[in-house]
C-alpha positions in Angstrom: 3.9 24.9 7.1 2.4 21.4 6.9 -0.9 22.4 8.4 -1.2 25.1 5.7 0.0 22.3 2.9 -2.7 20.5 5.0 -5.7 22.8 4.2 -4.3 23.4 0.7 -4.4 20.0 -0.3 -8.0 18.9 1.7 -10.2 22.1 0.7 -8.5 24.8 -1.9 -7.0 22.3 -4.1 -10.5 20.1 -4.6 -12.5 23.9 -4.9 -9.3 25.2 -7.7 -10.5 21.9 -9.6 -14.2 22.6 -9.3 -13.5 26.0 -11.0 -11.5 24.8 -13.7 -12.9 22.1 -14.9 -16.7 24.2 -14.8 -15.0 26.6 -16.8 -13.8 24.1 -18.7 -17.2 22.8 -19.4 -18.6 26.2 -20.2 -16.7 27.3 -22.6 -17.2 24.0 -24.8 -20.7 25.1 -24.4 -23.7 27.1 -26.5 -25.7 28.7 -23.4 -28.4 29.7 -25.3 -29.1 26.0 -26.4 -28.6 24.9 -22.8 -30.8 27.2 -21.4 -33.7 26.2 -24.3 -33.1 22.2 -23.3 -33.7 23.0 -19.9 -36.8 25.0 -19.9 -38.7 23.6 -22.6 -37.0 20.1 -23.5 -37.7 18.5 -19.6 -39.7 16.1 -18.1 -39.1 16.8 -14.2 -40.9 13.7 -13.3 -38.1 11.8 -14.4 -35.9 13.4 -12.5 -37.8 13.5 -9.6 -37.9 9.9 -9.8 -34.0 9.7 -10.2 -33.8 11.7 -6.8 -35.6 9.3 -5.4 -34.1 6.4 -6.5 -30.5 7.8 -5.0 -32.4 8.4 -1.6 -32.6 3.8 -1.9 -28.8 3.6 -2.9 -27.8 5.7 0.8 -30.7 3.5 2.7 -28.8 0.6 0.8 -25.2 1.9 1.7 -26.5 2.2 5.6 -28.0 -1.7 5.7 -24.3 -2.5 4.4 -22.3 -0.5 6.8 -24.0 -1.8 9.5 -23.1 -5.0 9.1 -19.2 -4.7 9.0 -20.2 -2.7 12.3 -22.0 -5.4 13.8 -18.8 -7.5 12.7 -16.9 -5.4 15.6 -19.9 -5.6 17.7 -21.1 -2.3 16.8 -24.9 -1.8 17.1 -26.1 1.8 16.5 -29.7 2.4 15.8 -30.4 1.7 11.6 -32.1 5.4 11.4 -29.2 6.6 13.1 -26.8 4.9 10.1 -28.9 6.3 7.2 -28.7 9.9 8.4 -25.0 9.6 9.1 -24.7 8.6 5.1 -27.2 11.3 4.1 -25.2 13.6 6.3 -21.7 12.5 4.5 -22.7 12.8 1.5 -24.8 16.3 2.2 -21.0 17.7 3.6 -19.0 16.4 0.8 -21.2 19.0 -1.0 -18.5 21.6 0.4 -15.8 19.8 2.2 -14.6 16.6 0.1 -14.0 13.5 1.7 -14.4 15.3 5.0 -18.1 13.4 5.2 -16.1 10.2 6.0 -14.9 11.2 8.7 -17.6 13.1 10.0 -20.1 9.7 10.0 -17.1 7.8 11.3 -16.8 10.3 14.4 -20.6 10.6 14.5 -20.8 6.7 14.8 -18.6 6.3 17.2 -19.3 9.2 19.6 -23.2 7.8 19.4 -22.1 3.9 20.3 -19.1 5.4 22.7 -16.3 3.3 20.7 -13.0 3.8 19.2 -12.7 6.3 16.5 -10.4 3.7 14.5 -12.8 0.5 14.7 -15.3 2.7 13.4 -12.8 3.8 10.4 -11.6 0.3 9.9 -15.0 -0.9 9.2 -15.1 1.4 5.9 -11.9 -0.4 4.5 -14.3 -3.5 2.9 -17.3 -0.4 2.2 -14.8 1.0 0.0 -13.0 -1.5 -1.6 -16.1 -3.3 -2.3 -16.8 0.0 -4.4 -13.5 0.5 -5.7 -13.9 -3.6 -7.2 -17.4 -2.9 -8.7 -15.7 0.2 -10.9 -13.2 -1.7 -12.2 -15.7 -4.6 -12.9 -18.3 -2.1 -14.5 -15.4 -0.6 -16.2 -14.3 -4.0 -18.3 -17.6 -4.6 -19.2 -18.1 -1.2 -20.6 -15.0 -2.1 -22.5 -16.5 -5.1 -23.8 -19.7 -4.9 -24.8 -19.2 -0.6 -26.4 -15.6 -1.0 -27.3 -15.8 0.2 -31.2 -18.1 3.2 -29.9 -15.3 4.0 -27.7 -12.3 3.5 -30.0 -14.8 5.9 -32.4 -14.9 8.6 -29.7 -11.5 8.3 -29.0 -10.2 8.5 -32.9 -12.3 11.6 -33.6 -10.5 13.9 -30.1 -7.2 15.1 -30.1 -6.9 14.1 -26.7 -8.4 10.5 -27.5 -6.0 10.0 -30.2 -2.9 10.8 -28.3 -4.0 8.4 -25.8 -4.2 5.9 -28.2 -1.0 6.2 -29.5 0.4 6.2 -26.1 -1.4 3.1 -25.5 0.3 1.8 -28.8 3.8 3.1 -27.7 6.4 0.6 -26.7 8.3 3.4 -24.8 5.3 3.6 -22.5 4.9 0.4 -21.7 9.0 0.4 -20.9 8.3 3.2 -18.9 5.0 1.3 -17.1 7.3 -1.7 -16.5 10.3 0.4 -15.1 7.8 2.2 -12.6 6.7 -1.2 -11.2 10.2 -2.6 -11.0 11.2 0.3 -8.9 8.4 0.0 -6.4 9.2 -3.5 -5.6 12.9 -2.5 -5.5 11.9 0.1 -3.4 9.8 -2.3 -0.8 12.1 -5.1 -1.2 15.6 -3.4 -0.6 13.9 -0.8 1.9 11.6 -3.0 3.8 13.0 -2.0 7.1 12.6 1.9 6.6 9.7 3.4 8.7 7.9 4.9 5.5 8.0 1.4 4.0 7.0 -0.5 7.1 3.8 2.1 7.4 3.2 1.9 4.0 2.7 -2.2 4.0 1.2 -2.1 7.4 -1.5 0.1 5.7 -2.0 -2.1 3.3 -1.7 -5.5 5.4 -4.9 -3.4 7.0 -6.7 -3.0 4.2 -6.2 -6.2 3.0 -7.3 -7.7 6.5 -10.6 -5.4 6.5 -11.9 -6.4 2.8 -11.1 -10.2 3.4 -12.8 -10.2 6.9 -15.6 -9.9 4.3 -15.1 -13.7 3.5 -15.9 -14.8 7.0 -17.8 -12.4 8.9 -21.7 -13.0 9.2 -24.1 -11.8 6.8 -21.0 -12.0 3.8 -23.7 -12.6 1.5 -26.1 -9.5 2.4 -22.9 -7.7 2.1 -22.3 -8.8 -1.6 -26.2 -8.4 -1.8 -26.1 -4.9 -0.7 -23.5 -4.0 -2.8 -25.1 -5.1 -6.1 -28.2 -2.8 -4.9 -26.4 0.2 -4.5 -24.4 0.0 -7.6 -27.8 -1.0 -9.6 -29.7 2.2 -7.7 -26.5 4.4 -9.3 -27.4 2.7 -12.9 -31.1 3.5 -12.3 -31.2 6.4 -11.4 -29.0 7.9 -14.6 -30.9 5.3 -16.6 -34.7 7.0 -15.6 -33.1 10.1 -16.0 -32.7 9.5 -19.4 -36.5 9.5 -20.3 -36.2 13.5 -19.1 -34.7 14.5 -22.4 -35.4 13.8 -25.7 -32.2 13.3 -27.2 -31.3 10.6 -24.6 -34.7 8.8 -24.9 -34.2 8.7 -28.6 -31.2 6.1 -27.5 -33.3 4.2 -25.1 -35.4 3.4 -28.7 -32.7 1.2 -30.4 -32.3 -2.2 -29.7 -28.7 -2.0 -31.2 -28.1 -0.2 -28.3 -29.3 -2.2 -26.0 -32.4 0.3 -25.4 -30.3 2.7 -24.3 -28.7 0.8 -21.7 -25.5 0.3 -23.5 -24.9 4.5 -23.7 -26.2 4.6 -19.7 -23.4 2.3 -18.9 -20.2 3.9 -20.7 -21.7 7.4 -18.9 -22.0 5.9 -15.8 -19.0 4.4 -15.7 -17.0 7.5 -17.1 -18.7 9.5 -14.1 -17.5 6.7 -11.2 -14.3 7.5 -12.5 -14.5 10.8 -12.4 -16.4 11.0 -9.1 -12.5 9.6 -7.7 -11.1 13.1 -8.7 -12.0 15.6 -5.3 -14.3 18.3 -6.2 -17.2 19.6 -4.5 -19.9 17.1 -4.5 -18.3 15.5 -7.7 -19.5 18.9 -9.8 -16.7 19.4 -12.6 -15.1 15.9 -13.0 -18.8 14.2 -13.2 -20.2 16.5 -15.5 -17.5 16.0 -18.1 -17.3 12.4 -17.5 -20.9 12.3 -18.7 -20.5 14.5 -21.2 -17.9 12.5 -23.3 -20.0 9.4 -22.1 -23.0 10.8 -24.1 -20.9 12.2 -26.7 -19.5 8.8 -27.7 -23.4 8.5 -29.2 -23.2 11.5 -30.9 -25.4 13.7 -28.4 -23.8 17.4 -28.3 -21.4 19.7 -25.9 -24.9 21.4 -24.9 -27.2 18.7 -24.5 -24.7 17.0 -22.9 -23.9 19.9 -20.1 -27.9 20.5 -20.2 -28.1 16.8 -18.9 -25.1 16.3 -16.6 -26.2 19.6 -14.5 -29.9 19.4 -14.2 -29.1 15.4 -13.2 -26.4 16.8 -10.5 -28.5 20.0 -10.0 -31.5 17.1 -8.9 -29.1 15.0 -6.5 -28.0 18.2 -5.3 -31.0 19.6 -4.3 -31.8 15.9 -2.7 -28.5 16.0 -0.8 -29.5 19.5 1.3 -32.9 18.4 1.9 -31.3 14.9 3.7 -28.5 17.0 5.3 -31.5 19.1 7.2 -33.4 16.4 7.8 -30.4 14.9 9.4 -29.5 18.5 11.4 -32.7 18.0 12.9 -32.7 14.3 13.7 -29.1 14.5 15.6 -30.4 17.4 17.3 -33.9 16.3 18.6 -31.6 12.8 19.5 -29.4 15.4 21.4 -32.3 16.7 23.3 -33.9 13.7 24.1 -30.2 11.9 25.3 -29.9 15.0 27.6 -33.9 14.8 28.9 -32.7 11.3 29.9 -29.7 12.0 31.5 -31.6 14.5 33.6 -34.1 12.3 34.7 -31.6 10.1 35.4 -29.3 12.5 37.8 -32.7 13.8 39.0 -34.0 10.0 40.2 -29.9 9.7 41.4 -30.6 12.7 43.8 -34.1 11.9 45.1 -32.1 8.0 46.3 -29.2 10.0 48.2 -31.6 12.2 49.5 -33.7 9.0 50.9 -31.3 7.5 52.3 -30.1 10.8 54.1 
């Protein structure tokens, strides 16, 4: 029973969400007008730059990872990093979150070291991510906030978050939950769940500070900034493809554009933490509300967020091959070597015989 619950909860439960929230999408949606943006209101250059762009934010995401690994003394060959992102990514296309631990296992099968100093070393990777949303998230809040509050008056959905927001009883409720977790890990500190639960996050805690001593901190931090800004460049150039979102990038009240990029990109980090199948569902509505906060429409906004993912998309198979076929002529070449190497092992005994 648990290794059924198991496979529900890693691959049905993220493909069910896929196919809701597409139909979801879909049905707020005019195909006709979709179909017309996409065939005669395009300029694929612009997207074709945007696939390259994300091709820099893995390269980016490798130069990073290797140096938590070199951290644990870890040195695998830097082509040999940046495949094992392009392959993550390329297998999150159909198995969510299984790409981390395919790289993880690739990694350390490659360098012949422990499965969980490999893991450990993504604990500051993510984090560092999981910081720079909530970051990029305030500032959205800061510098589009009355654009926001605008979007969220004129929804149903918007306004009854709004009024929970305003609700006392919520906040009660917020306060109670917190109060019971601490009750919960003060008064049960000894129970096993407990004790794995803080040792977990002792761990975590442990990885992401190592950050503040480790060599090369500061290329870290570096690194980080450049993958984040290749994310925001990449949806930014792709907003030159259509003309309803280049019309934005022509007013200076909004920041040329860059103020609308933001609250989408943002909206579609978020939405990238819900699992789904290569983020398709949860990012496309996430940048669909994003753009709709600026008054672009249900269609153009679906005609955007799926010929942008439909463009990563494409760029994630291409990387996975050429990743099949690097791993695999490495393969041969390890074995031709090993060979020779038995073979030259033989040809000794057999002298000194």
């Amino acid at each position: 029973m648990k290794k059924i619950l198991s496979y529900v909860v890693r691959w049905l439960l993220p493909l069910a969400l896929t196919i809701v929230l597409v139909s979801y999408m879909f049905r707020k949606v005019n195909f006709s007008d979709m179909w017309n943006i996409i065939t005669h209101g395009v300029d694929y250059w612009w997207i074709l730059a945007a696939m390259g762009i994300s091709v820099l934010s893995h390269v980016f995401r490798a130069l990073r990872w290797r140096i938590q690994l070199n951290s644990l003394h870890i040195y695998p060959p830097l082509m040999a990093l940046i495949c094992s992102i392009f392959g993550t990514y390329a297998l999150n296309l159909v198995f969510p979150r299984l790409g981390e631990i395919w790289r993880c296992t690739y990694i350390s099968r490659l360098e012949r070291k422990p499965f969980t100093e490999v893991v450990g070393s993504m604990v500051a990777d993510r984090l560092s991510d999981a910081i720079m949303v909530m970051a990029l998230t305030l500032l959205t809040f800061v510098v589009a906030a009355s654009a926001i509050e605008s979007f969220l008056i004129k929804y149903p959905v918007g306004q009854g978050l709004m009024d929970l927001v305003r609700d006392p009883r919520a906040w009660t409720g917020v306060i109670g939950c917190v109060l019971i977790v601490w009750a919960v890990f003060h008064f049960g500190r000894n129970t096993g769940p407990v004790m794995r639960t803080r040792r977990w996050i002792s761990e975590m805690w442990h990885g992401f500070a190592s950050v503040a001593t480790m060599q090369g901190k500061w290329k870290f931090v570096g690194y980080t900034f450049a993958i984040w800004g290749c994310y925001f460049i990449q949806l930014y150039v792709a907003f030159f493809a259509f003309d309803f979102t280049r019309s934005l990038c022509a007013q200076p009240q909004l920041g040329y554009g860059l103020v609308p990029c933001l609250v989408a990109f943002v909206l579609s980090s978020i939405g990238m933490a819900i699992p789904s199948n290569g983020g398709l569902g949860p990012w496309n509505i996430a940048v669909m509300f994003g753009l709709a906060v600026y008054g672009i429409s249900d269609a153009q906004g679906t005609a955007f967020s799926m010929l942008q993912w439909s463009g990563q998309t494409v760029m994630l198979i291409i990387l996975g091959i050429f990743t099949m076929v690097y791993i695999s002529l490495g393969s041969k070449t390890a074995d031709k070597h090993n060979r020779v190497s038995e073979s030259s092992a033989d040809s000794s005994e057999t002298s000194i015989v």
